[in-house]
N, CA, C and O of each residue as an XYZ file, in Angstrom:
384
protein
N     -10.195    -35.778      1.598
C     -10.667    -34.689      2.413
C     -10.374    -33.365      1.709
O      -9.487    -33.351      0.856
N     -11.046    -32.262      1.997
C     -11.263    -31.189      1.041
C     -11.829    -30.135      2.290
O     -12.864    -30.154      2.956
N     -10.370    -28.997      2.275
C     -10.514    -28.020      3.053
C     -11.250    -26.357      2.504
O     -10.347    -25.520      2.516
N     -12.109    -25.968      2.221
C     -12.040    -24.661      1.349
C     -11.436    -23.572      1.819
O     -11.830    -23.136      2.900
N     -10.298    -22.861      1.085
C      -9.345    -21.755      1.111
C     -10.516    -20.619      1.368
O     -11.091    -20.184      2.365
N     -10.564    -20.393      0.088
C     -11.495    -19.009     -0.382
C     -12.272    -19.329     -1.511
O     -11.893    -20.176     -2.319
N     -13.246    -18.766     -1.617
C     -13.901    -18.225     -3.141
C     -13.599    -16.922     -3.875
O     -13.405    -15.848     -3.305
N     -13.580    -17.106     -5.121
C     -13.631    -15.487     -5.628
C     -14.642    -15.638     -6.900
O     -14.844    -16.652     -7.569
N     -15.249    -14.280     -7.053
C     -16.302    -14.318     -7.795
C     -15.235    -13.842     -9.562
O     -14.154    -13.259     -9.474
N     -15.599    -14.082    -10.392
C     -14.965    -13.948    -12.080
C     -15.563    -12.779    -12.597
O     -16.525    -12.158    -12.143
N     -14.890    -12.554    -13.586
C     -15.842    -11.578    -14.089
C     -17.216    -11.428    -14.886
O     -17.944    -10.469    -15.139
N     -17.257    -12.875    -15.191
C     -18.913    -13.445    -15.638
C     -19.734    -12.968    -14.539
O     -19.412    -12.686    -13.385
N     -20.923    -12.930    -15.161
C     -21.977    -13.332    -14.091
C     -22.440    -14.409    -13.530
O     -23.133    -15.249    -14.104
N     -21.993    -14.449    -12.091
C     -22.648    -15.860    -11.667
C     -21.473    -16.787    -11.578
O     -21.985    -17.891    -11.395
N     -20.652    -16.875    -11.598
C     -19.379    -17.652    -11.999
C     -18.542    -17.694    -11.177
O     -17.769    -16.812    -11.554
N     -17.946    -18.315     -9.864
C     -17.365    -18.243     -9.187
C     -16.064    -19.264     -8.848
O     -16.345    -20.461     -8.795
N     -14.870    -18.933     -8.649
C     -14.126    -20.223     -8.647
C     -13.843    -20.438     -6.957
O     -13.844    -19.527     -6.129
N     -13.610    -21.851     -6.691
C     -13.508    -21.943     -5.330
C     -12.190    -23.120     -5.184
O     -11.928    -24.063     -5.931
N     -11.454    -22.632     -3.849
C      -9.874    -23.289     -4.068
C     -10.230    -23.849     -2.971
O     -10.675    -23.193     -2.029
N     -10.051    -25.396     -2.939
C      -9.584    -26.456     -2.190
C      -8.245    -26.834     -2.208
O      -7.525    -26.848     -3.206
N      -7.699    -27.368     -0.225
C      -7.130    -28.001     -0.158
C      -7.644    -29.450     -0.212
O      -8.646    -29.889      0.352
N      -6.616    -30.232     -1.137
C      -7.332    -31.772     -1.233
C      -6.276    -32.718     -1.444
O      -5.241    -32.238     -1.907
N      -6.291    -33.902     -1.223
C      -5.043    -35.055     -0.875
C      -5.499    -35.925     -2.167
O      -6.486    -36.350     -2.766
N      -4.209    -35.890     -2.171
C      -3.861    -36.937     -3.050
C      -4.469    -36.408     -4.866
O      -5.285    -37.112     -5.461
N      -3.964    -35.266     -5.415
C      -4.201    -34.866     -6.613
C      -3.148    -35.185     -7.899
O      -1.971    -35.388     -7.603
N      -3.465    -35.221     -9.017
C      -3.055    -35.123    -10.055
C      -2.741    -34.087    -10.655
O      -3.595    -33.633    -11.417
N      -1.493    -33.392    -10.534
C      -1.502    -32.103    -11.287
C      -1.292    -31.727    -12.658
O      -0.446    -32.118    -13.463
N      -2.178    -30.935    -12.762
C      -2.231    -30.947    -14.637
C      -1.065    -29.696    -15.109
O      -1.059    -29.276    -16.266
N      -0.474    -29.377    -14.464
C       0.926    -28.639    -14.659
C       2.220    -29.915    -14.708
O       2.739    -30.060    -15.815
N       2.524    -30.446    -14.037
C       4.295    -31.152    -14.042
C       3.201    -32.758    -14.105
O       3.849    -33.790    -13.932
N       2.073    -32.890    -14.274
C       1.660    -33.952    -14.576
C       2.062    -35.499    -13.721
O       2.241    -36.621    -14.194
N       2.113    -34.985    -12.209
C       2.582    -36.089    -10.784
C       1.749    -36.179    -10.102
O       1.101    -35.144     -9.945
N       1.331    -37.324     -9.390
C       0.424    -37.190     -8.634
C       1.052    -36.811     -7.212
O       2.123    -37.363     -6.962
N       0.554    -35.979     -6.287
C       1.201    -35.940     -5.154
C       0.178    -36.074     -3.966
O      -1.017    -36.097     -4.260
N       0.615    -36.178     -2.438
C      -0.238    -35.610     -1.436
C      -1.018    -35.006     -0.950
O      -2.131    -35.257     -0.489
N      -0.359    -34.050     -1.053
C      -1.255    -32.678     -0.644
C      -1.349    -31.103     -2.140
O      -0.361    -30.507     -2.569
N      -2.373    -30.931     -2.440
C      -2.409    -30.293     -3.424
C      -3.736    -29.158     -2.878
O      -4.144    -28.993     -1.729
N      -4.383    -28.216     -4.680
C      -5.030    -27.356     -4.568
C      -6.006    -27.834     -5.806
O      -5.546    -28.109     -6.914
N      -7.008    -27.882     -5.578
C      -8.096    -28.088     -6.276
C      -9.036    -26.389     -6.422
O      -9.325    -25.517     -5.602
N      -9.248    -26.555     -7.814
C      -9.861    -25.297     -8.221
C     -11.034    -25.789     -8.895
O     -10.998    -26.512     -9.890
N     -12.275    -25.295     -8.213
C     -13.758    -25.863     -9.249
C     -14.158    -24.312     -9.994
O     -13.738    -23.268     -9.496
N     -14.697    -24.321    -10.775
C     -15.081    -23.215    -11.556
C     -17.162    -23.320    -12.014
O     -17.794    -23.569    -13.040
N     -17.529    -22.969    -10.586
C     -18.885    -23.036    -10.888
C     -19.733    -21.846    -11.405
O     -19.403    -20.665    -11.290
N     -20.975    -22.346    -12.046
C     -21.822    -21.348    -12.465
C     -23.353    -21.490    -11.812
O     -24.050    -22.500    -11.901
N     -23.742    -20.161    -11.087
C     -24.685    -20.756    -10.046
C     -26.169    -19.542    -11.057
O     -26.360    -18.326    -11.096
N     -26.721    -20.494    -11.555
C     -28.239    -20.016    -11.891
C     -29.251    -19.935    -11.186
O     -29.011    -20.089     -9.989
N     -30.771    -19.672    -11.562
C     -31.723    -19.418     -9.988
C     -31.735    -20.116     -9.850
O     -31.407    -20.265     -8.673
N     -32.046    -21.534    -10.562
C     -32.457    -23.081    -10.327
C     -31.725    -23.987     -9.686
O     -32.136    -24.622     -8.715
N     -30.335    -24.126    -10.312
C     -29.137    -24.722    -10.265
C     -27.742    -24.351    -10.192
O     -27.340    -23.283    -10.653
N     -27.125    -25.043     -9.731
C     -25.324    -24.717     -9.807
C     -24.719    -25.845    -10.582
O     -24.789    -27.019    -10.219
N     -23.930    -25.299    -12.013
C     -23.374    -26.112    -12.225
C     -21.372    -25.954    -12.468
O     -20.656    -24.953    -12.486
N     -21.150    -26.956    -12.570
C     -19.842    -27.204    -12.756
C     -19.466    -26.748    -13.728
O     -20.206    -27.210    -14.596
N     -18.560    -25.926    -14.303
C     -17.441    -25.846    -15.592
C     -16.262    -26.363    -15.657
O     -15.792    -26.855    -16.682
N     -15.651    -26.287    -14.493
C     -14.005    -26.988    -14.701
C     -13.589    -27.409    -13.068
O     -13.995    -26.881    -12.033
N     -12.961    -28.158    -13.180
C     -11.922    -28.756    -11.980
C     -10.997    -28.811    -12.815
O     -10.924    -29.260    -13.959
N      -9.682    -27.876    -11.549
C      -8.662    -28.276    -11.998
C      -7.648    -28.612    -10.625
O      -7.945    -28.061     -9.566
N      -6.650    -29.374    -10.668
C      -5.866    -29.785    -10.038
C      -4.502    -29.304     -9.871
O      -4.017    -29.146    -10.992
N      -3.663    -29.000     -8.933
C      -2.417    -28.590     -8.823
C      -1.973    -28.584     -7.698
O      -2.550    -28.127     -6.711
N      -0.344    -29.356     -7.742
C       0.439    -29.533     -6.546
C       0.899    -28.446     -5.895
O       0.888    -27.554     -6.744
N       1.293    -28.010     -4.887
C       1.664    -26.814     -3.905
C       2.055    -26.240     -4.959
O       1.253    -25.507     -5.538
N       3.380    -26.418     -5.487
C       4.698    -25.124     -6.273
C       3.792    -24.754     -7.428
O       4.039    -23.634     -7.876
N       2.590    -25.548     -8.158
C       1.629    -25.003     -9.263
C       0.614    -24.422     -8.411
O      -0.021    -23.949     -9.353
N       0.028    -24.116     -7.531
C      -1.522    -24.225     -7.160
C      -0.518    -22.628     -6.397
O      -1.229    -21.629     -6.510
N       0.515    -22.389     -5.893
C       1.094    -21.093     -5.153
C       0.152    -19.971     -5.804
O      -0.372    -19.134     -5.068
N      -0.008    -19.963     -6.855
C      -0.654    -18.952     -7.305
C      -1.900    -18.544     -6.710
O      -2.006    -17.426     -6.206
N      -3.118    -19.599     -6.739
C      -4.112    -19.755     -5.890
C      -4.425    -19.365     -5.049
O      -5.433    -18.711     -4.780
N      -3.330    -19.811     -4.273
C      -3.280    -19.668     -2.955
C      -2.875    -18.278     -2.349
O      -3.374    -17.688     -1.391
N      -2.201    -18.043     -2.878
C      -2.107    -16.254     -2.796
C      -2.903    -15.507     -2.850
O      -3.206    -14.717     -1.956
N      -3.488    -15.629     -4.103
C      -4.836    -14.833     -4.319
C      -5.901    -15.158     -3.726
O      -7.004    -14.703     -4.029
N      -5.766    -15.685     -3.143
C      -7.253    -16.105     -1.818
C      -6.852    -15.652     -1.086
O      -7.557    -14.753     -0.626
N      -5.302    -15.896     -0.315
C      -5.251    -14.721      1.011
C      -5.018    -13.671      0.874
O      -4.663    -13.155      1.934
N      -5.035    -12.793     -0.229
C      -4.634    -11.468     -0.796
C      -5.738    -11.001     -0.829
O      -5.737     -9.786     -0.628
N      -7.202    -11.669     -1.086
C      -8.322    -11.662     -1.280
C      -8.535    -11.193      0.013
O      -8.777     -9.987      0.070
N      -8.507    -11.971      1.367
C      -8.881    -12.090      2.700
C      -8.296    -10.860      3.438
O      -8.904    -10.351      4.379
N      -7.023    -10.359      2.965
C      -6.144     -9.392      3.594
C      -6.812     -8.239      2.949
O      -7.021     -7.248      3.648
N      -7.163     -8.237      1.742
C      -8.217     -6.871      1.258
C      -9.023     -6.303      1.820
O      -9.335     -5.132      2.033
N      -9.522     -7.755      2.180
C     -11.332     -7.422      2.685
C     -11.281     -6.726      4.475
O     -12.117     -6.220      5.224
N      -9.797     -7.064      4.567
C      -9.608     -6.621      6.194
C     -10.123     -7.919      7.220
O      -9.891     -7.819      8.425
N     -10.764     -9.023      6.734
C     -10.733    -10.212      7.778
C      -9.963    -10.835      8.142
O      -8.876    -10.820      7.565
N     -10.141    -11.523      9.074
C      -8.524    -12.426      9.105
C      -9.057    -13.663      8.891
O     -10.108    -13.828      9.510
N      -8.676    -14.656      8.185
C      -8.564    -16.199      7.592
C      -9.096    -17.074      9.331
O      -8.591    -16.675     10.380
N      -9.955    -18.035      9.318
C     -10.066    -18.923      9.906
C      -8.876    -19.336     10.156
O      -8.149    -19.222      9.170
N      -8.179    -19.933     11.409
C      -7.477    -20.218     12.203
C      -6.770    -21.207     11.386
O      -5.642    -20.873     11.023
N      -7.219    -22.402     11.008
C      -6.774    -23.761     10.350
C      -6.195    -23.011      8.983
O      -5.078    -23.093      8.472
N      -7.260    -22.317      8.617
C      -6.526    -21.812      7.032
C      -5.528    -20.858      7.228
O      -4.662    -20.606      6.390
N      -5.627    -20.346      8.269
C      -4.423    -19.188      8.466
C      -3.017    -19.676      8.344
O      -2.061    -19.219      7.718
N      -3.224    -21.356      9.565
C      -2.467    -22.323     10.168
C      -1.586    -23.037      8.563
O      -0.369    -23.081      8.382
N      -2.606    -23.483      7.673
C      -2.281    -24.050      6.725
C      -1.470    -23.137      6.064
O      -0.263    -23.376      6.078
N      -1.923    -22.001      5.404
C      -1.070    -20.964      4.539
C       0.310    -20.723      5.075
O       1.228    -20.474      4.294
N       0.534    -20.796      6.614
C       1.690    -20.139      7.141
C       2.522    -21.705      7.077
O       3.751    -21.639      7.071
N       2.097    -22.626      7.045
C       3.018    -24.234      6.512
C       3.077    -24.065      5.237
O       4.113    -24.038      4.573
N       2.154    -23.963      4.904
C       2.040    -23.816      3.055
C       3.484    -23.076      2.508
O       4.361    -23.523      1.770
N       3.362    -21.851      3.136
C       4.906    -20.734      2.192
C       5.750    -21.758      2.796
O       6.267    -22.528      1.987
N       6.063    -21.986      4.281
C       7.544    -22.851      4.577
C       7.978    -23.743      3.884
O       9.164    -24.067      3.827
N       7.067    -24.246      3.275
C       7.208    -25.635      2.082
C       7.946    -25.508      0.894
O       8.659    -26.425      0.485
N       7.799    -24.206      0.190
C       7.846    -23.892     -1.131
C       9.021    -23.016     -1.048
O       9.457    -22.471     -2.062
């Protein structure tokens, strides 16, 4: 199962990365598989098509970074986070 955090757009054109919560990942930092993690896709969306550049994987204490910057993102913009993601982030820090 695969929750989406946030998106943020790169400084390419067209290029956007998008952070999932997702179970059961492989993290390519401490190299463990764990439970609950952060999945990062790195797409490139053309007129025609969207394609993929990278997935990457990371457990809570690697993926913290992420995750920040998506709700740092959300707190910018002056919205407030969907309820569940709000819900999740505020378990998320207690964890770490």
């Amino acid at each position: 199962m695969r929750e989406l955090i946030g998106t943020r757009l790169t400084g390419e054109s067209g290029v956007t990365k998008s952070v999932y919560r997702s179970d059961l990942v492989y993290c390519r930092e401490c190299r463990k598989t764990v439970p609950v993690g952060i999945e990062v896709i790195t797409t490139r969306q053309d007129q025609d098509s969207k394609t993929v550049l990278k997935h990457e994987y990371y457990c809570r204490v690697h993926g913290m970074e992420y995750e920040a910057m998506m709700h740092r993102q959300l707190l910018d913009r002056g919205s407030k986070p969907k309820t569940g993601n709000d819900e999740y982030l505020r378990n998320f820090s207690k964890r770490n």
